[in-house]
PAVEX-663224 format. One record per residue: x, y, z of N, C-alpha, C in turn; residue in three letters. Coordinates in pm, whole numbers, plus 50000, padded with zeros to 5 digits. Layout:
REM residues N
XYZXYZXYZALA...
This chain:
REM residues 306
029509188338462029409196138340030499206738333UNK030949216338407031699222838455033259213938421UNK033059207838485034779200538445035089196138289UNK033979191438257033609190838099034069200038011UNK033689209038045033609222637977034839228138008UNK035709222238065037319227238131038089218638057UNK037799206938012038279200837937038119203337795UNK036999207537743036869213737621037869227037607UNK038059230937683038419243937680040189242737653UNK039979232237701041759226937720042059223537567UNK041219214337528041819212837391041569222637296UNK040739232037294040939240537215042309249437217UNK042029251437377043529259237364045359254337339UNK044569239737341045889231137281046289231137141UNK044629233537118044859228636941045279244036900UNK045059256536948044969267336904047209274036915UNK047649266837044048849264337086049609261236928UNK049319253436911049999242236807050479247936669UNK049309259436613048629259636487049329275036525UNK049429280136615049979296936663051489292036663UNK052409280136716053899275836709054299276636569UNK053439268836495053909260136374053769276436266UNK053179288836317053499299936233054419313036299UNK054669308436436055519320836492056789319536434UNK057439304436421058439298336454059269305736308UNK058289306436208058679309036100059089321236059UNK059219329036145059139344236164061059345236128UNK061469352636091063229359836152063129358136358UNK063879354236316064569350236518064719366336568UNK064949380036474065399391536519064099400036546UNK062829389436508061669394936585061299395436700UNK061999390536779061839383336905061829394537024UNK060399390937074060209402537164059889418437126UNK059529417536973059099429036920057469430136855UNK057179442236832055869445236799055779436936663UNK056919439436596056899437036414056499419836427UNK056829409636552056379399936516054809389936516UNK054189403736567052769400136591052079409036468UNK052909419936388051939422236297052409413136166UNK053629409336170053479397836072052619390236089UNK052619382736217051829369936240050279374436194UNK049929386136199048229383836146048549381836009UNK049389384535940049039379535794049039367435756UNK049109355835849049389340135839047909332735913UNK047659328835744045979326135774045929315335935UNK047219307435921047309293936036047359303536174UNK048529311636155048459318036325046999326536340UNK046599329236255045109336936260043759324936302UNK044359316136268043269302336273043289293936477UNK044939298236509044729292236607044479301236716UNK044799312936715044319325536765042469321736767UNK042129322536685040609324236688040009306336784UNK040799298636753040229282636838041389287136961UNK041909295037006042189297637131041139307937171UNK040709314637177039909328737188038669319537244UNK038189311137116036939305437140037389295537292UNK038299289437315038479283737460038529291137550UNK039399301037526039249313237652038139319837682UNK037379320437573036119328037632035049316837708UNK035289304137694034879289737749034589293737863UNK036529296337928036689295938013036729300438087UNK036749315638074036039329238143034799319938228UNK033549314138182032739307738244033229297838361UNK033849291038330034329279138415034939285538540UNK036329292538475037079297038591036059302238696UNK034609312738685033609312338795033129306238832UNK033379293038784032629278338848033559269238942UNK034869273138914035729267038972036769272939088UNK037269267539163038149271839192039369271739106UNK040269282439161041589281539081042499267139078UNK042239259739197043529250239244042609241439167UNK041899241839127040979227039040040779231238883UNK040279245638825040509246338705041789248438632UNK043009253638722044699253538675044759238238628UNK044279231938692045159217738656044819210938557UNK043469215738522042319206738432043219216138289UNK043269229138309043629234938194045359228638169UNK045949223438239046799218238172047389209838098UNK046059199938129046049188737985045889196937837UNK045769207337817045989211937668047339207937631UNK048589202837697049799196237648049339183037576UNK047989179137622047689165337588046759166237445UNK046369172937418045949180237306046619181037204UNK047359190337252048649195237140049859183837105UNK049739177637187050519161137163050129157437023UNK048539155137076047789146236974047979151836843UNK047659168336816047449174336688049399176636638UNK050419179736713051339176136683051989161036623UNK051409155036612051609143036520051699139636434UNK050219141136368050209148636207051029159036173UNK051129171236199051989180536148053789174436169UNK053569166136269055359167736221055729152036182UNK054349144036195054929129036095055309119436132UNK055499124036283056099112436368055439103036468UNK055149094236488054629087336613054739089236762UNK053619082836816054489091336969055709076636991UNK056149082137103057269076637171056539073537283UNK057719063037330057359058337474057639075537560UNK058679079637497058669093837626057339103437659UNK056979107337512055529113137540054549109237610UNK054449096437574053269086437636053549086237778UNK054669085137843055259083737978054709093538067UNK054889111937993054589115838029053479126838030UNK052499122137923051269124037899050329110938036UNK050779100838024050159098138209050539103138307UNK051749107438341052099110038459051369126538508UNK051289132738365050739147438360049079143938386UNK048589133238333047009129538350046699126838502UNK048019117238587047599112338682047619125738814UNK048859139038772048649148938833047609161138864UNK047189160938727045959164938724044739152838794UNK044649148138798043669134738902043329141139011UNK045109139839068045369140139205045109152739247UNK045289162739194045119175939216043499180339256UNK042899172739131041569176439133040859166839237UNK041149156639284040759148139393041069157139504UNK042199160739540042299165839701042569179939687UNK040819187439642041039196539590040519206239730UNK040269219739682040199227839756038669228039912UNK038679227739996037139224740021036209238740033UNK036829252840050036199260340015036669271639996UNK035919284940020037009296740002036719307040107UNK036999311640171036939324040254036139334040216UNK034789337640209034009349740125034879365240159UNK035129365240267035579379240351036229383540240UNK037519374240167038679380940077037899386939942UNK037169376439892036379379139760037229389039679UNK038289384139704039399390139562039459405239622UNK039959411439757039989421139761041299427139769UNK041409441539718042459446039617044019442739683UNK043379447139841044699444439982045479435839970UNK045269423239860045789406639848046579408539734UNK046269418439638046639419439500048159418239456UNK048709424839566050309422239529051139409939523UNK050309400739587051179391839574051249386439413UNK049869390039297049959393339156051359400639104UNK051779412439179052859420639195054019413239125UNK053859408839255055489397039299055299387839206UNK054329382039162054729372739062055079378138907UNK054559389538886054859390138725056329401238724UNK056929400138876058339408838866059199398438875UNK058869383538910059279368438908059489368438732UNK057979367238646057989364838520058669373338447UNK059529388738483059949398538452061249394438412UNK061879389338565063179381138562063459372638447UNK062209363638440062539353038347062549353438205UNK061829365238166062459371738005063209378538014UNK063929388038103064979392438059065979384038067UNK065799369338164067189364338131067089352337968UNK065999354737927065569347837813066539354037700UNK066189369837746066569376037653068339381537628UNK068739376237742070069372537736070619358237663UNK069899349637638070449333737565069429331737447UNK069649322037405069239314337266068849305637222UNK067979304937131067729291037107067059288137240UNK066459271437273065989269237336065719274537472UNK067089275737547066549284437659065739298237655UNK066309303037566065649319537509064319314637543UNK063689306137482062389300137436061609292937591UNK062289290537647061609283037789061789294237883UNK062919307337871062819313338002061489323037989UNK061279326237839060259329837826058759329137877UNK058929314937804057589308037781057109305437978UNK058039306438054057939305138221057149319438244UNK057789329538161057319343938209055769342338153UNK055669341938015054379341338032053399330938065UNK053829317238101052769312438190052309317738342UNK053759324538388052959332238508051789346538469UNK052309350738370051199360838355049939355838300UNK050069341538247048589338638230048169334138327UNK048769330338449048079327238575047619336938680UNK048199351738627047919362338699046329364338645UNK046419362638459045279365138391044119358538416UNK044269345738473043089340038518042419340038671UNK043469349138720042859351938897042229364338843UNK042459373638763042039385438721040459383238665UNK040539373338567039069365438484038349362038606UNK038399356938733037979349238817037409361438882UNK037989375038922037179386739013036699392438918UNK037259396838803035829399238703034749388538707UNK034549380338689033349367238681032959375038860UNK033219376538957032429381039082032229395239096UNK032769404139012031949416739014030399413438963UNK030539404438800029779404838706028909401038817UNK028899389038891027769381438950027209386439064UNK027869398239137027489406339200027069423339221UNK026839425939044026579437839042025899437238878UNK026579440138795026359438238651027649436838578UNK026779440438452027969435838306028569453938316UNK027969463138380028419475938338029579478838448UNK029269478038548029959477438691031289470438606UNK031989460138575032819455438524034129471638433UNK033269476338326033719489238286034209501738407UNK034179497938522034299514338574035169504338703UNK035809493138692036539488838795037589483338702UNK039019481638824040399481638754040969463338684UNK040209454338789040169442738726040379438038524UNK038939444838519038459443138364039659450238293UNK040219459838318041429470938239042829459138251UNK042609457238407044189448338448044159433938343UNK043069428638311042859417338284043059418138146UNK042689424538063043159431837903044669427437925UNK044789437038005046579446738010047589432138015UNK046979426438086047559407038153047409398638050UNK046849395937960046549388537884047109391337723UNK047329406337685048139410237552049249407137613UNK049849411437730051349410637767051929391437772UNK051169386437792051119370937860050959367537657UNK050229370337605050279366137461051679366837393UNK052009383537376052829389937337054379376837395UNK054669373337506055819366937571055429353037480UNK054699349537457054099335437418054149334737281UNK054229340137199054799347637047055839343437026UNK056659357037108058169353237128058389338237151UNK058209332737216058779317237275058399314637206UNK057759311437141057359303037023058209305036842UNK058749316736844059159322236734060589315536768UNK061149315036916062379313336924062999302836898UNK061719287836943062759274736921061139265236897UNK061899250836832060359246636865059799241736980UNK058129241536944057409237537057057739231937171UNK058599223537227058899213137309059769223737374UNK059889235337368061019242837461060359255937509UNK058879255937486058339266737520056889261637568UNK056459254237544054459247537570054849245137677UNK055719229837722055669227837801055889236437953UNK056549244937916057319256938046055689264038067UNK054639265537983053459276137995052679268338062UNK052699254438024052409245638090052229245138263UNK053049243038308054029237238400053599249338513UNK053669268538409054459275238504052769286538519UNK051689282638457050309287638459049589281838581UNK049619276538573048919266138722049609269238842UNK050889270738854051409268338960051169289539012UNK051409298538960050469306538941049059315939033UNK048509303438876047109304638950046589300339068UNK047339288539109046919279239232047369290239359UNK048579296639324049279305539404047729315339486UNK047289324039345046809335739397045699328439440UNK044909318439428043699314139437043999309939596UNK044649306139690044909308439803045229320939899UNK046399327039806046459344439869045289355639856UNK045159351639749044239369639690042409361739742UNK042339350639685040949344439711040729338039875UNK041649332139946041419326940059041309310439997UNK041389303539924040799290939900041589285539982UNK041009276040084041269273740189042069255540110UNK043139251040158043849242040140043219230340293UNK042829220740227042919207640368044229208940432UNK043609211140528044919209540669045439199240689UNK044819186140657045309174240669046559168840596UNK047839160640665048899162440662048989150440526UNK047779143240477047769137640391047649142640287UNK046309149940316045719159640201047299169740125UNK047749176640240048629186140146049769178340108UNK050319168140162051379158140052050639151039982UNK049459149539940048909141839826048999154639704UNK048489168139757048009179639695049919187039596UNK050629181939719052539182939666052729176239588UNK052329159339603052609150439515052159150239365UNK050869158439385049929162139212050729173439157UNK051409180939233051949189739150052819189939094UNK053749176339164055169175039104054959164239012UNK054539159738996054009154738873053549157238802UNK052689171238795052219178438668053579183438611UNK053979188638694055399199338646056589183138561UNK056429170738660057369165338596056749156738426UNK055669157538416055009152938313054809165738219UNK054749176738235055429182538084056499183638052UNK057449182338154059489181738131059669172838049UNK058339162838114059009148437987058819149337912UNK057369151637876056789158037725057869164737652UNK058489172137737059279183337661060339177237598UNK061049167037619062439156537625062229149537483UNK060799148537485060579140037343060589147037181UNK060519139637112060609143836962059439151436896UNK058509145136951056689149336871056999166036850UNK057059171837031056609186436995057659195136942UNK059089184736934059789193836898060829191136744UNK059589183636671059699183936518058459192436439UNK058529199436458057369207336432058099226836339UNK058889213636285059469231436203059289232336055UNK058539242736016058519247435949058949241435784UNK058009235035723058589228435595059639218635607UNK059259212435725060669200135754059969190335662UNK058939185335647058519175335557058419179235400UNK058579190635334059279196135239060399191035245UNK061209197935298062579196335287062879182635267UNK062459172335413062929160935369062309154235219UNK061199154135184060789151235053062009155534953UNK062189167134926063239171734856064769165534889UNK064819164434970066299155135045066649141534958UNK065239134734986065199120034957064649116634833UNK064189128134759063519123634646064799124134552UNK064679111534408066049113634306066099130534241UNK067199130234184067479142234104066839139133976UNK066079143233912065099147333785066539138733675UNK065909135833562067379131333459067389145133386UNK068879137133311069139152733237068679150833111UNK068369161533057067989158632948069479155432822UNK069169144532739069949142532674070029146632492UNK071099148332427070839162632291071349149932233UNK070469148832135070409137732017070899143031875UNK072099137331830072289146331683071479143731563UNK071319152931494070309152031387070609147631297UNK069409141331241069779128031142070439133631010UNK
């Protein structure tokens, strides 16, 4: 049921992905990385629409992530590329390709593998204690790097060095969701208010949005999903070993089966990314072409009077 419910969660936040691209994108490019482009975006009933079917997954998944480990719910949440495939279709008109398809399995079969030779338990002693926390640190001064050098280029890269920064901060955001979910279950809903988690986890999640805006405003979809993709899991899987203890099989099979799922997640949204689907998805392109291909109206012709 639990994995179920990780999968639900996935496509919402795929479908919510999609419907938040197809209105950032439309923004001025000189918004990029600014406040002014998120208060435009609430006035766009669509980015307001996928905001709210993302929200409703995230709050899913607040549940799950306490049901799961990190190295097993990262991976499940990354089929939302497989999602957003699907609902990218319709909006941009096109069929899939053999490339998508290629690597919409290869991304399915990583997630498999991942979740097969998954974690066998976790260390209670650590229970997310604060002493572990930096290595959170080190990663979002990693994701730091990767927008400012975003914010040095254009166009597509602009858009992927980004979209890398904030998939690590949403992977910080969900080790954060994960020790909130064990205060809650070991104290109350109030206890949550007077510890730094619940504040950090806010603070992680506008900032991780806010980068995810940007990338999305900068180029289309196919140069920014896939990188959030790719770069959330790898992440989360991170702290869910450091900060949590989740103990990895020692077995020399187990962790090259556990290598092999990952490089195949990572290489199954690259491919995704290579293809056409997610990255025809601009803005009145099926306008335009209508207008392209449709004849020119006749002229009207002046008849002399009898």
């Amino acid at each position: 049921m639990t994995i179920a419910i990780a999968v639900v969660c996935a496509m919402l936040v795929g479908t919510g992905f999609v419907l938040q691209q197809h209105a950032a994108e439309q923004e001025p490019q000189s918004h990029f990385l600014r406040f002014r482009l998120i208060v435009d975006l609430l006035h766009r009933r669509r980015w307001v629409a996928g905001i709210a079917i993302m929200v409703i997954g995230q709050v899913l998944s607040i549940w799950v992530v306490g049901h799961l480990v990190l190295s097993v719910y990262e991976p499940l949440m990354a089929t939302n590329l497989i999602f957003a495939l699907i609902l990218a279709v319709p909006l941009s008109g096109q069929r899939l390709g053999r490339t998508e398809l290629l690597g919409t399995l290869i991304l399915a079969v990583g997630v498999t593998i991942l979740s097969v030779s998954r974690i066998v338990n976790t260390r209670e002693v650590r229970f997310g204690s604060f002493a572990y926390w930096p290595a959170a640190a080190a990663i979002a001064a990693i994701a730091l790097c990767f927008v400012h050098a975003g914010r040095r280029r254009s166009g597509q890269q602009r858009a992927t060095l980004t979209a890398v920064g904030s998939g690590l901060i949403f992977g910080i955001s969900d080790a954060l969701t994960r020790r909130s979910d064990q205060i809650v279950d070991t104290h109350h809903f109030a206890a949550l208010l007077t510890t730094w988690p619940a504040y950090s986890l806010v603070g992680a999640s506008l900032i991780a949005m806010w980068l995810m805006q940007s990338s999305f405003n900068a180029a289309p979809l196919r140069a920014s999903l896939p990188a959030i993709t790719a770069a959330q899991p790898v992440a989360g899987i991170a702290l869910g070993v450091v900060v949590f203890g989740d103990v990895i099989r020692d077995s020399p099979w187990m962790i090259a089966l556990q290598i092999a799922g990952l490089v195949m997640l990572v290489i199954g949204v690259l491919i995704v990314a290579r293809g056409t689907t997610l990255g025809s998805l601009r803005p009145g392109q099926a306008i335009r072409a209508h207008t392209r291909l449709a004849p020119p109206p006749p002229r009207a012709t002046e008849t002399a009077p009898p």
